[in-house]
C-alpha positions as CSV (number, residue, x, y, z in Angstrom):
1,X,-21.9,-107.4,145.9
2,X,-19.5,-106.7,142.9
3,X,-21.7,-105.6,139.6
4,X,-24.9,-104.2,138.7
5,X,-27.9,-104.8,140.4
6,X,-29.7,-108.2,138.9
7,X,-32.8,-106.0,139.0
8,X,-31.6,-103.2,136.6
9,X,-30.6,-105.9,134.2
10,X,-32.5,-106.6,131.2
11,X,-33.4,-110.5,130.4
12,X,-31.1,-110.5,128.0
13,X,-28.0,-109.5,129.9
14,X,-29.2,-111.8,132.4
15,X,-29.3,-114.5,130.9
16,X,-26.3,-113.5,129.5
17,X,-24.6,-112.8,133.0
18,X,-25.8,-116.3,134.2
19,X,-24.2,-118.5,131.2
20,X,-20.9,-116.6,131.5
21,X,-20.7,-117.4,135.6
22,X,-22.0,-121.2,134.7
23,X,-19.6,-121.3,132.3
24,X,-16.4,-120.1,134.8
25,X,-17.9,-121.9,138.0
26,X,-15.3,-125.1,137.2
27,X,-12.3,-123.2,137.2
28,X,-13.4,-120.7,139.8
29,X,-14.0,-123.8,142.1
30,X,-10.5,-125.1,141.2
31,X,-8.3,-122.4,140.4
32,X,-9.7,-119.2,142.4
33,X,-8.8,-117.5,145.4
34,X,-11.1,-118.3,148.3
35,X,-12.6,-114.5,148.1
36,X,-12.5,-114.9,144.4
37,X,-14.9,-117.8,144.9
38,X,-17.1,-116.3,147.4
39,X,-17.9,-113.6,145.3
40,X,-18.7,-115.6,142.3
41,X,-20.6,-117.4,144.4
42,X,-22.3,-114.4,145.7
43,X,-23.1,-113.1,142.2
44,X,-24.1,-116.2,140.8
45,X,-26.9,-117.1,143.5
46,X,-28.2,-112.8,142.8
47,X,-28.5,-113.6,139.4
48,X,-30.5,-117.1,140.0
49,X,-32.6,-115.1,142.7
50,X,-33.6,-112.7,140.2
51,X,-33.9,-115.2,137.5
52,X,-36.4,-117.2,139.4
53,X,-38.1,-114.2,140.6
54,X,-39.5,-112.9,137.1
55,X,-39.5,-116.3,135.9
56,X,-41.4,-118.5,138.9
57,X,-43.7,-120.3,136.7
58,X,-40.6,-121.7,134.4
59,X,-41.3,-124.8,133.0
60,X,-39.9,-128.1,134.4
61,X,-38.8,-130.9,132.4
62,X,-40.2,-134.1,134.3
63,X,-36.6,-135.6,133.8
64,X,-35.2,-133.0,135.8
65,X,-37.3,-134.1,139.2
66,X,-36.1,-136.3,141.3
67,X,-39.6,-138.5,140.8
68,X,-37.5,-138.2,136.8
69,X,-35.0,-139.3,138.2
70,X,-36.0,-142.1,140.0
71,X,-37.8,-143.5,136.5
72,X,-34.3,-143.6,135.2
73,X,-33.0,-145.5,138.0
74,X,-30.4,-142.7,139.2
């Protein structure tokens, strides 16, 4: 894994961290080497990993389930 360790980062630079790979995911998946993608895609699933571990009772919007969705007829 390239990068510091999701657990030595603070919430901020996580959260930070995870908006900046969201942000490049597009032109990673279009534009990037193969390795180049595997590792982003490598560091982006640490980051959510770690996200979701110090945040597991995050709240969900009810649009965002697929019982939402359904409602909306999507």
């Amino acid at each position: 894994m390239t990068g510091v360790d999701p657990a030595q980062l603070d919430d901020r630079t996580l959260l930070r961290e995870l908006q900046t790979l969201h942000n490049t995911r597009h032109d990673t998946l279009l534009h990037a080497s193969d390795e180049a993608l595997t590792a982003h895609t490598q560091r982006q699933t640490a980051l959510e990993n770690e996200y979701l571990r110090r945040h597991p009772n995050r709240p969900i919007a009810a649009a965002r389930t697929r019982e939402g969705a359904r409602s909306r007829g999507e």
